[in-house]
N, C-alpha and C positions, 0 to 999 in steps of 0.2 A: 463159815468160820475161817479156814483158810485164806477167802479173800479178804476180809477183815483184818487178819495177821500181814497180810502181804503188803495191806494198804497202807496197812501202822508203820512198817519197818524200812516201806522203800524210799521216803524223805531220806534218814539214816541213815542205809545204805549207800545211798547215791552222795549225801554229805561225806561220811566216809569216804569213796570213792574221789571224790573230788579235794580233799583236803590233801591234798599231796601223797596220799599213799597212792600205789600201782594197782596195775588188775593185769589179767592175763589174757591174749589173745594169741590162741594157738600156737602154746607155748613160750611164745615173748613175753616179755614183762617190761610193761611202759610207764613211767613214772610221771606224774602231773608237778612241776614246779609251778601249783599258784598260789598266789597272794593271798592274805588275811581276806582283802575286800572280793576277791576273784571267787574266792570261798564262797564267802555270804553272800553274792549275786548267785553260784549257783546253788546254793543252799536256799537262799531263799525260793527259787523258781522252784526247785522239788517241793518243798513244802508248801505251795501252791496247787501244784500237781497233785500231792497227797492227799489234799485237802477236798480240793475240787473234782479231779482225774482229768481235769482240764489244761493241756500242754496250751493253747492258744491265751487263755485267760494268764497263765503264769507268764506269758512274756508283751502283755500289754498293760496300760493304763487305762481307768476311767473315770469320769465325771457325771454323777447325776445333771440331766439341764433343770434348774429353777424353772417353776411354771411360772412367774412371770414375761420369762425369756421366750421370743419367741425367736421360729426356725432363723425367718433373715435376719433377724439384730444378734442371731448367736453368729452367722457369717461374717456381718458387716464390723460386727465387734472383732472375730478372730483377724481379719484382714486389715484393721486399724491396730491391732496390736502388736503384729507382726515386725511392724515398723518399729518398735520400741524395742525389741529384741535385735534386730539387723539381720531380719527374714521377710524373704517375701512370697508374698500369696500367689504362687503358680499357676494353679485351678483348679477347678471344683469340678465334680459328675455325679451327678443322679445314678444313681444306683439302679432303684428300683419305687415305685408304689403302689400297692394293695389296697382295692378297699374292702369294707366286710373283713376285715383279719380278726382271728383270732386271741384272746387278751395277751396270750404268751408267745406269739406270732410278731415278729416283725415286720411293720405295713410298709415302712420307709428307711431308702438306709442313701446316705447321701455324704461324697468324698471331698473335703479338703485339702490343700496340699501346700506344702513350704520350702523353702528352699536357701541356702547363702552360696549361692554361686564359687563364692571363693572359698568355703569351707567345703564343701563338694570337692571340687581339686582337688585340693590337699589329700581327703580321704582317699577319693579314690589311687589318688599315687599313693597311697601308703596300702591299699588294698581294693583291686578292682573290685573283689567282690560285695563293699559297702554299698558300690551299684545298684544292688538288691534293694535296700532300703528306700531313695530314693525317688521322687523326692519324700520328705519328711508328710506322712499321712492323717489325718483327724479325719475318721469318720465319725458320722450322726446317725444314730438308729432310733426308731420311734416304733416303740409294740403299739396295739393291736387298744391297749389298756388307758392309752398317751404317756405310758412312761418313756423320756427320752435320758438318752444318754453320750456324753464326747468318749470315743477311744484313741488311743493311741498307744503306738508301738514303747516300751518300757525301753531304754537305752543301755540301759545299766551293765549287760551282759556285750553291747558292742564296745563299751569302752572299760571292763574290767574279764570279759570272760576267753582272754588271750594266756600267752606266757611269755615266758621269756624269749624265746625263739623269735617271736617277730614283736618287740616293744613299742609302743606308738608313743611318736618325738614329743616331749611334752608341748612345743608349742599348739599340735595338732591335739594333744590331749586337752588344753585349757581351750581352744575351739570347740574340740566335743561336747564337752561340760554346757557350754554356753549352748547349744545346740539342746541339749536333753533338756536343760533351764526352759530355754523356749519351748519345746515340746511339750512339757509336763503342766507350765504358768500360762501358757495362751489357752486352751482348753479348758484349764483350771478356772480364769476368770469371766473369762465366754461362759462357762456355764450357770456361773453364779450372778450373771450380771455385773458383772464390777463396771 
């Protein structure tokens, strides 16, 4: 019952906490100056959390793949698309493959990668530590069942879950955007076969 109550309220919570009020840490009192959209990126990611208890699921994307779609033409599709964005395909690695897996068991999990050279720059002088990210990731996972699925990292929280303190120039902001674009619409169509 308790964790029940704890599960319901800590979206809330954490919204609250995030919406500009303070908390306390040993003694101090830190005040958060974020934005309406800074808000609802981290609001949204807790209520993910909430939902799922999933912290890795709250800060990605996914795409069912189309059974049509097969593994190389969802490749050769993301790597032809990339070009349309003014991204390019880095490279790929084999993860790993199982056979005999389980239905709920992932047998195959396989890495994409993207990159705009000049939009890298930029970030990283505005913050080494976008380094992390990196190049830009699409994995492919295939359970056990043949359900496949495109992930990728959700952007939303690198380009609104900051503050004032360090504001990112807008021209490196309307880069970002086009970057999360391409992140979110190359996987997007890859998966559906477009």
């Amino acid at each position: 019952m308790l964790k029940k109550i704890v599960i319901t309220f800590l979206p809330i919570l954490t919204a609250a906490m995030f919406s500009g009020c303070s908390y306390m840490n040993m003694g101090k009192v830190f005040v958060f100056d974020f934005s309406g959209e800074t808000r609802t990126a981290y609001a949204d990611m807790m209520g993910v959390i909430g939902k799922t208890g999933d912290p890795a699921q709250a800060m990605m994307k996914e795409w069912k793949v189309a059974d049509n779609v097969t593994e190389d033409d969802l490749f050769e599709n993301m790597k032809e698309l990339a070009e349309n964005y003014n991204m390019r395909f880095v490279g790929e690695k084999n993860m790993y493959r199982i056979k005999d897996g389980k239905p709920n068991e992932v047998v195959h999990a396989r890495i994409g990668e993207f990159c705009s050279l000049s939009i890298a720059k930029k970030m990283l002088n505005h913050s080494r530590y976008y380094g992390g990210f990196m190049p830009c990731r699409v994995l492919y996972v295939e359970y056990g069942d043949g359900r496949r699925y495109l992930i990728s990292m959700d952007m939303t929280l690198a380009l609104y879950g900051g503050t004032s303190k360090k504001p990112i120039d807008p021209d490196l902001f309307a880069d970002m955007l086009n970057v999360k674009k391409a992140m979110e619409e190359i996987p997007a169509k890859a998966a559906s076969g477009e």
